[in-house]
C-alpha positions as CSV (number, residue, x, y, z in Angstrom):
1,X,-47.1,13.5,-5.1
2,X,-44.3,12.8,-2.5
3,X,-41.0,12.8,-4.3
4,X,-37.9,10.5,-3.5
5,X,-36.0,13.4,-1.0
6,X,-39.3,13.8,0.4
7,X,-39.0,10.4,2.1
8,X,-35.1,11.8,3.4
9,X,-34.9,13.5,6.8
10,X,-34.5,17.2,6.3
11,X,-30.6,17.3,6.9
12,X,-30.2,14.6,4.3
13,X,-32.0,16.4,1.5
14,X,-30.5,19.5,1.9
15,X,-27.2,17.7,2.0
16,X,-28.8,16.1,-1.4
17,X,-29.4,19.7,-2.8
18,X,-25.5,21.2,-1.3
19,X,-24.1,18.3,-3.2
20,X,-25.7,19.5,-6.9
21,X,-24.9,23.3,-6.3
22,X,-22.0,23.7,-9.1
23,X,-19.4,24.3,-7.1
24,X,-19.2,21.0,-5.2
25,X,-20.1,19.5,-8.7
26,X,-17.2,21.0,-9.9
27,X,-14.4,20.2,-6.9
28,X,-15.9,16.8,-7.4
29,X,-15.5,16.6,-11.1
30,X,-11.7,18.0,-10.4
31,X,-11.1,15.3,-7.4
32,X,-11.6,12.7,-10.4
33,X,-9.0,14.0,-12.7
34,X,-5.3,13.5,-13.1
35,X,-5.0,17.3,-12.0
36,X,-6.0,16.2,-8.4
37,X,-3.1,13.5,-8.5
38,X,-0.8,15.5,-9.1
39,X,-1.7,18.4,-6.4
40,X,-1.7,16.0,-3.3
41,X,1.1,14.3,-4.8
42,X,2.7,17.6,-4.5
43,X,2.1,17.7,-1.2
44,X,2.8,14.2,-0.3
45,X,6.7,15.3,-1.4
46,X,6.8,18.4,0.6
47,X,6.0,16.9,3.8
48,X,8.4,14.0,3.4
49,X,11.0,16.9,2.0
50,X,10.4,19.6,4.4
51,X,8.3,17.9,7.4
52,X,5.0,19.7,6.6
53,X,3.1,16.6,7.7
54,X,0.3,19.1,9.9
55,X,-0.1,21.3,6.9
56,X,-0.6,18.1,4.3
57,X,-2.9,15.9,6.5
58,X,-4.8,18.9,7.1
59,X,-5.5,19.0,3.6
60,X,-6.2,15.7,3.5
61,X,-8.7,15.3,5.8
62,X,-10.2,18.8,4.4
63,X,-10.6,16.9,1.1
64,X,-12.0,13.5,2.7
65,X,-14.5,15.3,5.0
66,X,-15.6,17.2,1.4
67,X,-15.9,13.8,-0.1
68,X,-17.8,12.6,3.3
69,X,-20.2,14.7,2.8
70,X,-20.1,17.0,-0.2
71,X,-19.0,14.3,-2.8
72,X,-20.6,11.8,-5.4
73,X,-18.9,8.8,-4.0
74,X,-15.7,7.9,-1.9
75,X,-13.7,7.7,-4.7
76,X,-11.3,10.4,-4.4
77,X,-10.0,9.0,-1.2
78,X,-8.1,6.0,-3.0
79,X,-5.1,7.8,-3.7
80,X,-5.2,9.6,-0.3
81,X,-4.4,5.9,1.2
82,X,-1.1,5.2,0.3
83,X,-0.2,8.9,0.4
84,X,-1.2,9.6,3.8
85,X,1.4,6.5,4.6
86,X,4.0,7.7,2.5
87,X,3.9,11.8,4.0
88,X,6.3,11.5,7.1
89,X,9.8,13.1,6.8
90,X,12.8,11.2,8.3
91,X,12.1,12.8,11.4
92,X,8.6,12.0,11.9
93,X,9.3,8.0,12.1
94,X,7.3,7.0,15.3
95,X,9.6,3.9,15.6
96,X,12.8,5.7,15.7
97,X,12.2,9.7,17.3
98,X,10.0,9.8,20.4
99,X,9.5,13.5,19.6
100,X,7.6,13.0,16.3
101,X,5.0,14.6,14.4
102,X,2.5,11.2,15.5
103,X,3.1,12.3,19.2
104,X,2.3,14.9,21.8
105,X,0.3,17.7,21.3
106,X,0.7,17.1,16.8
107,X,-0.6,13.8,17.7
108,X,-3.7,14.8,19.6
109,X,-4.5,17.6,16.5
110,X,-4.2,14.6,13.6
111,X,-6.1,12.4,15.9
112,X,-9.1,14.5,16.5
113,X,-9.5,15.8,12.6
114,X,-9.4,12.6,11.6
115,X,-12.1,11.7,14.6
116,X,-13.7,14.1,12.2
117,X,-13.5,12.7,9.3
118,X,-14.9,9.5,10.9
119,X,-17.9,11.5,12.1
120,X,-19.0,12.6,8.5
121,X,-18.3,9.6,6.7
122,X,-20.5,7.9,9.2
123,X,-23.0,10.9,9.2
124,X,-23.3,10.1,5.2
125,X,-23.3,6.6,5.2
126,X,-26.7,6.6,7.7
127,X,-28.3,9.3,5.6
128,X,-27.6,8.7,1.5
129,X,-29.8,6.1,-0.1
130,X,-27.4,6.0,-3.1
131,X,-24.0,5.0,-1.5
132,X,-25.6,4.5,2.4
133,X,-27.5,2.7,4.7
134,X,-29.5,-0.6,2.9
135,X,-27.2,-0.1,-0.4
136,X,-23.8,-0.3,1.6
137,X,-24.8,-2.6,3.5
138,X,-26.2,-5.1,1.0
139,X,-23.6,-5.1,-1.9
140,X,-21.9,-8.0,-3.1
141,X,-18.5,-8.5,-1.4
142,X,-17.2,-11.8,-2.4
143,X,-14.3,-11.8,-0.7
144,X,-16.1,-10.4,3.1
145,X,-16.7,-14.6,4.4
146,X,-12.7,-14.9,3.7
147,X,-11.6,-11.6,5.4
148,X,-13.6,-11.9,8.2
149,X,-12.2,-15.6,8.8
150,X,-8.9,-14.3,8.5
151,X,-10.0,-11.4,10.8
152,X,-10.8,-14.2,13.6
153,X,-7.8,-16.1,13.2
154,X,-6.2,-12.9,14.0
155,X,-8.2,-12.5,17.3
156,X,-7.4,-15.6,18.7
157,X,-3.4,-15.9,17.4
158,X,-2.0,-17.5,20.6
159,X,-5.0,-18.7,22.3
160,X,-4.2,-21.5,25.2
161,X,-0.5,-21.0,24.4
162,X,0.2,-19.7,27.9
163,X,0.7,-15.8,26.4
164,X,-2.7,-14.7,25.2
165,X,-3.8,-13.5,29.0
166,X,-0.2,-12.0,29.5
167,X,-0.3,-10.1,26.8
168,X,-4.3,-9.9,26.2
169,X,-4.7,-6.3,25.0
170,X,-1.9,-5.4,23.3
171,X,-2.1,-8.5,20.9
172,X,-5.9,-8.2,20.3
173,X,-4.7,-4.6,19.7
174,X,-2.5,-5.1,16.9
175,X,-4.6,-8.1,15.5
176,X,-7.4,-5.7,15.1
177,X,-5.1,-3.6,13.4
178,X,-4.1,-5.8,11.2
179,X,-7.5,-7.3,10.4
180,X,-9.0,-3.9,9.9
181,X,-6.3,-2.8,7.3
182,X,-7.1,-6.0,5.5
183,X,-10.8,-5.1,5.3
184,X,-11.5,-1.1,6.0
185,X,-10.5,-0.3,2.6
186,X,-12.8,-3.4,0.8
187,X,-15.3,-2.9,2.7
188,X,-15.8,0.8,2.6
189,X,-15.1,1.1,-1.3
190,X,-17.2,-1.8,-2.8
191,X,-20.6,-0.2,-0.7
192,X,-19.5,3.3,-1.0
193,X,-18.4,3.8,-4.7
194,X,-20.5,4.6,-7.7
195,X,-18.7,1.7,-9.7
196,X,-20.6,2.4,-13.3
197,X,-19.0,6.1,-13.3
198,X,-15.5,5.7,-11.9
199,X,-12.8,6.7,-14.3
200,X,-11.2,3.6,-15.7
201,X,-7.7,4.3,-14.8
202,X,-7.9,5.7,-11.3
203,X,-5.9,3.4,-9.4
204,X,-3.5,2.9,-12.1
205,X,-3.4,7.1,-11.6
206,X,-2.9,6.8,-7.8
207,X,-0.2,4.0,-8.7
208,X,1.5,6.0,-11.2
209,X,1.3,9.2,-8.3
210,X,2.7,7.4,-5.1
211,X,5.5,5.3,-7.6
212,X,6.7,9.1,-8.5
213,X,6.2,10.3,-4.9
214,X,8.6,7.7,-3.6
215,X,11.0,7.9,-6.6
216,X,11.7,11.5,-5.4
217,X,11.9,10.6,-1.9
218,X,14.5,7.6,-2.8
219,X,16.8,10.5,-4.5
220,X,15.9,13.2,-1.8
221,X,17.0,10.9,1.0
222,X,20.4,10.1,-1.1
223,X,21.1,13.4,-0.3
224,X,20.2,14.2,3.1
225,X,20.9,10.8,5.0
226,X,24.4,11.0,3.1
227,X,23.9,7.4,1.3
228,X,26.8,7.7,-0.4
229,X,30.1,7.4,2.1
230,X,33.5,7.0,0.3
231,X,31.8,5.6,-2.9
232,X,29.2,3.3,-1.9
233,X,25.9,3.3,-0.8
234,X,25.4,2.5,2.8
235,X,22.1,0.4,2.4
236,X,21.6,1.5,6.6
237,X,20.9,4.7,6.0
238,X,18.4,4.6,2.9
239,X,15.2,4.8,5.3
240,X,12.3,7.5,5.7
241,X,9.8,8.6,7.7
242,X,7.5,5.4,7.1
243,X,10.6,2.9,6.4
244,X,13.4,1.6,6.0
245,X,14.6,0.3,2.0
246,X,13.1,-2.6,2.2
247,X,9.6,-0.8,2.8
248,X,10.7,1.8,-0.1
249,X,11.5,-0.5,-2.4
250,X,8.5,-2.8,-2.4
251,X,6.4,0.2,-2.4
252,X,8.0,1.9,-5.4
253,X,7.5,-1.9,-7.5
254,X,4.2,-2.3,-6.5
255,X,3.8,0.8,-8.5
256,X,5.2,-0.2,-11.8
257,X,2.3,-2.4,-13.0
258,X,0.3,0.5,-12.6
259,X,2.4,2.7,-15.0
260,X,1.9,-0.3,-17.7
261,X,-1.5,-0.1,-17.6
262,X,-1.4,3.5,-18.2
263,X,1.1,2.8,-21.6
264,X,-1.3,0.1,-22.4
265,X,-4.2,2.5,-23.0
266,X,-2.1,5.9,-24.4
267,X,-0.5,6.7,-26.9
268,X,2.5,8.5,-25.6
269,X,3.6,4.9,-24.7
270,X,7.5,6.2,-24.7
271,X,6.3,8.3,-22.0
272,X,5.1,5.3,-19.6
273,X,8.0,3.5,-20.7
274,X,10.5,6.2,-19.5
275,X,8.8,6.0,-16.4
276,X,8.6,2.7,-15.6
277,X,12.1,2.3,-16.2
278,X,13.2,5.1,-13.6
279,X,11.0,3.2,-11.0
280,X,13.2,0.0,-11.8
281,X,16.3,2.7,-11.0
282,X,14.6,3.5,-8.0
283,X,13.9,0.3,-6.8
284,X,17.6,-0.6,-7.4
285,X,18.7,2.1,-5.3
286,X,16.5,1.0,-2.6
287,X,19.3,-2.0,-2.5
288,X,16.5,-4.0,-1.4
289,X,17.1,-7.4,-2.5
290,X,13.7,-8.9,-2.8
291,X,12.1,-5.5,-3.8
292,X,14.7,-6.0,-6.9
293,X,13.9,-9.5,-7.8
294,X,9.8,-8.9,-7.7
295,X,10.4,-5.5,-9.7
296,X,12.6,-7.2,-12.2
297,X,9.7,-9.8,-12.6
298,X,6.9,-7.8,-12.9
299,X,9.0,-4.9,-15.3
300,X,10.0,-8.2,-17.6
301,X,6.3,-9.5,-17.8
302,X,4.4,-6.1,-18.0
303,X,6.8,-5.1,-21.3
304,X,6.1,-8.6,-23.1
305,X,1.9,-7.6,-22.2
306,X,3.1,-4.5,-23.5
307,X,4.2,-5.8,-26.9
308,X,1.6,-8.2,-26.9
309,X,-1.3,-5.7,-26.6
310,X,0.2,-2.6,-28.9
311,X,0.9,-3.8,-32.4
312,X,4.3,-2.1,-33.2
313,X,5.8,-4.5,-35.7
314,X,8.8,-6.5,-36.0
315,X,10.9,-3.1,-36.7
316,X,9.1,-1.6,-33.8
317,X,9.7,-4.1,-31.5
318,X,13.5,-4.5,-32.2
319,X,13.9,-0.6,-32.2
320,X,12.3,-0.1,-28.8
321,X,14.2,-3.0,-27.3
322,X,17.6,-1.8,-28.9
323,X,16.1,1.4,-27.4
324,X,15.7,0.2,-23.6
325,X,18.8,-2.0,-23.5
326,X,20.9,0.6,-24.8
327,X,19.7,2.5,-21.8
328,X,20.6,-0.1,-19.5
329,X,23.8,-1.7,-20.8
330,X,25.3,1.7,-21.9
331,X,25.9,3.3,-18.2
332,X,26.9,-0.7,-16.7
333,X,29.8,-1.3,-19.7
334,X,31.2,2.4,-19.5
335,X,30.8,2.5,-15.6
336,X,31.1,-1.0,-14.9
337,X,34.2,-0.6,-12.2
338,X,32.1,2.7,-10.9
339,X,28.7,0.7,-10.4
340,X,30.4,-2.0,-8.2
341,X,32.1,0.2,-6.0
342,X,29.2,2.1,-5.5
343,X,26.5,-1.1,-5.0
344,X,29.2,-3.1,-3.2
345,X,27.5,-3.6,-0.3
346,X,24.5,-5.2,-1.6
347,X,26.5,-7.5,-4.0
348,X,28.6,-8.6,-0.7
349,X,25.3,-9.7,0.6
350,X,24.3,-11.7,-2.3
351,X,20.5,-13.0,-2.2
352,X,21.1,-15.2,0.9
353,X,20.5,-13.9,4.1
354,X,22.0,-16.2,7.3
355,X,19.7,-13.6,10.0
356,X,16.3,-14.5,8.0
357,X,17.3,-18.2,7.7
358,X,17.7,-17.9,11.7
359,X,14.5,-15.8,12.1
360,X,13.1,-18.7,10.4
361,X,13.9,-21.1,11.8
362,X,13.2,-19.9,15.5
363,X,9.5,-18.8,13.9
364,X,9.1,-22.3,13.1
365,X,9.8,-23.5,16.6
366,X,7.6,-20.9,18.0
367,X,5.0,-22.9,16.3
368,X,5.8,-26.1,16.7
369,X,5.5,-25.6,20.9
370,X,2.1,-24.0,19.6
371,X,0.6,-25.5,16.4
372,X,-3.1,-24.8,17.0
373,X,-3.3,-21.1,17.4
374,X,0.1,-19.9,17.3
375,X,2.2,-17.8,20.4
376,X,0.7,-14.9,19.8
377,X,1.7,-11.9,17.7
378,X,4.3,-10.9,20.3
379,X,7.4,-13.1,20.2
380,X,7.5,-16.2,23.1
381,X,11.2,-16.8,23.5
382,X,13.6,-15.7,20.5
383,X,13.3,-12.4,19.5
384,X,13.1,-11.3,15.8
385,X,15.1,-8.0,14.8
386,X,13.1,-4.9,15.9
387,X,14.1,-1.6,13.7
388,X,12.4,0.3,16.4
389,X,14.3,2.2,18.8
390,X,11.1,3.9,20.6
391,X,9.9,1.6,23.2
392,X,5.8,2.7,23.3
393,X,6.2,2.0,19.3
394,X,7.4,-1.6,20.0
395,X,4.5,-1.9,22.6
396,X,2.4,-1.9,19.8
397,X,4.2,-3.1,16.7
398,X,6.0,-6.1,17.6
399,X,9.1,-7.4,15.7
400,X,7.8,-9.5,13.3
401,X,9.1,-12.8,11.1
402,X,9.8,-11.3,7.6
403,X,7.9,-14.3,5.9
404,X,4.1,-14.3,5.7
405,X,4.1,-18.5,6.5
406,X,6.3,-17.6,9.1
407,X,4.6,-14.6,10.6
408,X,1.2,-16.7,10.7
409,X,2.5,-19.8,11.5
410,X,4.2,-18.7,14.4
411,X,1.7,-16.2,15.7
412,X,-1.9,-17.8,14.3
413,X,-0.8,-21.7,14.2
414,X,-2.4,-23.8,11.7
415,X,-5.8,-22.5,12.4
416,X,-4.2,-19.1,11.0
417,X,-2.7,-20.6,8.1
418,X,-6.1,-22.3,7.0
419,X,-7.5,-18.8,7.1
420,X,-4.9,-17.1,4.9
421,X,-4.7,-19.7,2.3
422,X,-8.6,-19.7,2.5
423,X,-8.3,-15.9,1.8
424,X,-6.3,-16.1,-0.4
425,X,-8.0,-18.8,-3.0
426,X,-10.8,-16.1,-2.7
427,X,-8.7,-13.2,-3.9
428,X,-6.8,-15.6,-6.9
429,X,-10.3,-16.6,-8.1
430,X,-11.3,-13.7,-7.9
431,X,-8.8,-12.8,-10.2
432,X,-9.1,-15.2,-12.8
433,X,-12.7,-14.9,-12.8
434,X,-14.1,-12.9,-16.3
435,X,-10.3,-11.6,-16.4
436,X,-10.0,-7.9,-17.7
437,X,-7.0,-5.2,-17.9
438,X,-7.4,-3.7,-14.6
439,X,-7.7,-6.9,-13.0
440,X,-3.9,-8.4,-15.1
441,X,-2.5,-5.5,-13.2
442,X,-4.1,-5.3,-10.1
443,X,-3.2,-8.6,-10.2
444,X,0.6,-8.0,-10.6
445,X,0.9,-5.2,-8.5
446,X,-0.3,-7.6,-5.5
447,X,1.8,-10.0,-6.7
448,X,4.7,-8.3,-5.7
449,X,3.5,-7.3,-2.6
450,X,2.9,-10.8,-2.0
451,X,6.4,-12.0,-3.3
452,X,8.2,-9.2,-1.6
453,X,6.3,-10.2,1.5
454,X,8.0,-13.7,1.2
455,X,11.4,-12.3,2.9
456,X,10.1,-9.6,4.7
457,X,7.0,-8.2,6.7
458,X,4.9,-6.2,4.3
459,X,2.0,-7.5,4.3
460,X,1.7,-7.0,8.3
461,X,2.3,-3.4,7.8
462,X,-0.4,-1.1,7.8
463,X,0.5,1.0,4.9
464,X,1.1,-1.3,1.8
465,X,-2.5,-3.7,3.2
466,X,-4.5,-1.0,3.5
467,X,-3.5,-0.6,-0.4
468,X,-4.3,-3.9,-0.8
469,X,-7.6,-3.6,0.7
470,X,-8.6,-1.0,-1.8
471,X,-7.1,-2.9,-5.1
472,X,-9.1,-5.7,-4.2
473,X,-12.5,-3.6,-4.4
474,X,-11.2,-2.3,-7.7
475,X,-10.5,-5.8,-8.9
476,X,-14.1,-7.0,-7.9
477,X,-15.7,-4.3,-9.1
478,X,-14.2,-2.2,-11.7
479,X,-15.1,-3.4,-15.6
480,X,-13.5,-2.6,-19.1
């Protein structure tokens, strides 16, 4: 009688067979624990501390090709998503060093073992029946129509504007980009992941590990960007090897939703609580304005689910907000004086910005001389700020219009603006759809990537979408 790895080719089954030998069993068992968090976190922090970036994505993509090939599902390469973004030490910006780790002869090495990464994955996609060929191809993905409509409204952003031929490549370049980091992610992790055996609270894991990695960062770059001058924090300085604050801080409170889930679900709730109130600190030192706002939102609506799902009485309730006010007020009234020396160039700025309301406005002009399609993703006329100082960076990442309406308005038109808010009627209902835990918090974790995104460019940076990407498979696909 032919069995079911009879009907494999040879390479496959034997893959089949190296796949149950315990070892692999084991390492794969381990890459679904909070023990496996909490190594690659460690190694996330001592490349952004000590510029080890070769030695940590080498790991990385040792682990990913194990999971390509050796593992149950892709699951274990959720957390290596954000962390992989978060890994460059300040030196290691692309957009401000030429000589970084991303370039020369570093470059060509990361390139190349990630071309083999590519390889296997593709290798065991083709050849597993389980997580492969007919049964990646065929899963449900409700929100692929959307995506791949926003994907095309990418493609042709400044079509018969006069600059799509001009600047042809680079623009379908970075619109590619940018579609794919919407989509990679979904796409990849609804086909490819066992859903009915994923550990509940894996993303909230990886949230809870990248929130810590970039706390550590925030108080490591205090020290060796010299922050504080005279007193006060000089916001110009706060920036890594991925970003500036604004990038740090919406990172770091997209983070703290995740920690909430975890306290909703254990009970060493103090513990999750403690945490999620040091991410607030670090978000505040970010001094990023809008990172602050969405943070304080989410922190203030997470604590009343909090209360709401954890019955701790009337005497409970009081005590732990005596508890966490105590912790707030206490260090404001005795240091009051202290605290607005040292944060007295972000309360100088206030929460009105005159440069956005011009970048603004010139966005909106760009569109109205093109209202179909846009002017392309590369600015026409007015030129936005640019943090890059690295020419061949800028050649690929253009300055952009720190408001998502802006940013698609400008560079997509009206026919790009239809797609996103087609998209993103597909990812609310989505959400509301047989509502759950992980999708409340999924939820609010994009929610302040969205907000944040409303006076800044997050969601057109690689990093934070590709998270995006995968939350959205989780919230389509994971259960309570």
């Amino acid at each position: 009688m032919s069995t079911h790895y009879d009907t494999l080719p040879v390479q496959a089954s034997a893959m089949v067979r190296l796949r149950r030998h315990p070892v692999c069993m084991a390492i794969d068992h381990f890459l679904r624990t909070p023990w496996y968090f909490l190594v690659i976190g460690a190694l996330t922090l001592l490349s952004a501390m000590f510029s080890l970036e070769l030695v940590t994505y080498t790991c990385f993509i040792a682990i990913a090709i194990f999971v390509a090939l050796l593992g149950r599902d892709l699951l274990p390469l959720t957390p290596l998503i954000v962390l992989s973004y978060i890994a460059p030490s300040v030196t290691s910006n692309p957009g401000v060093y030429n000589a970084s780790v991303f370039s020369g002869s570093s470059g060509i090495y990361l390139l190349c073992i990630a071309g083999i990464f590519v390889l296997c994955l593709c290798f065991r996609l083709c050849t597993d029946r389980q997580i492969g060929r007919k049964a990646f191809l065929s899963r449900k993905r409700s929100l692929l129509f959307g995506m791949l409509i926003l994907g095309a409204a990418y493609m042709l952003g400044g079509a018969f504007s006069g600059y799509y031929t001009a600047n042809l490549l680079r623009n379908l370049l970075f619109a590619f980009i940018q579609f794919l980091s919407v989509i990679l992610f979904y796409y990849l992790f609804t086909g490819g992941i066992q859903w009915p055996s994923v550990p509940k609270a894996y993303l909230a894991w990886t949230g809870l590990c990248f929130g810590a990695v970039i706390f550590a960062e925030i108080l490591h770059i205090y020290h060796v960007n010299q922050v504080l001058v005279g007193g006060q924090i000089d916001r110009d300085r706060i920036f890594s090897g991925w970003g500036n604050c604004n990038n740090m801080g919406t990172m770091l409170a997209i983070a703290i939703p995740f920690v909430f889930w975890l306290a909703c679900n254990s009970k060493r709730i103090w513990l999750y609580e403690i945490i999620a109130l040091a991410f607030m600190g670090g978000v505040v030192l970010s001094c990023s304005r809008g990172s602050i706002l969405m943070a304080a939102a989410v922190y203030i609506i997470c604590y009343v689910v909090l209360f709401c799902r954890r019955v701790f009485g009337l005497r409970g309730c009081l005590v732990r907000l005596g508890i966490l006010f105590g912790l707030i007020l206490t260090p404001v009234l005795l240091y009051r004086e202290n605290i607005v020396v040292l944060f007295e160039s972000l309360l100088s700025r206030g929460w009105e910005s005159s440069e956005r309301q011009e970048i603004y406005a010139e966005g909106m002009k760009q569109f109205w001389r093109f209202p179909v399609f846009g002017g392309t993703f590369y600015p026409t006329e007015y030129i936005p700020f640019d943090f890059s100082m690295v020419q061949s960076f800028s050649n690929i990442f253009p300055p952009r219009w720190h408001n998502t309406f802006v940013q698609i308005l400008a560079c997509c038109g009206s026919v790009g603006l239809s797609a996103y808010i087609f998209h993103r009627i597909q990812t609310i209902r989505l959400l509301l759809h047989k509502p759950n835990t992980a999708k409340f918090f999924i939820g609010l974790s994009l929610f302040v990537l969205l907000g944040a995104s409303m006076v800044d460019c997050h969601f057109f940076n690689i990093g934070p979408t590709l998270f995006y990407s995968a939350s959205l498979a989780f919230a389509e696909k994971i259960t309570d």
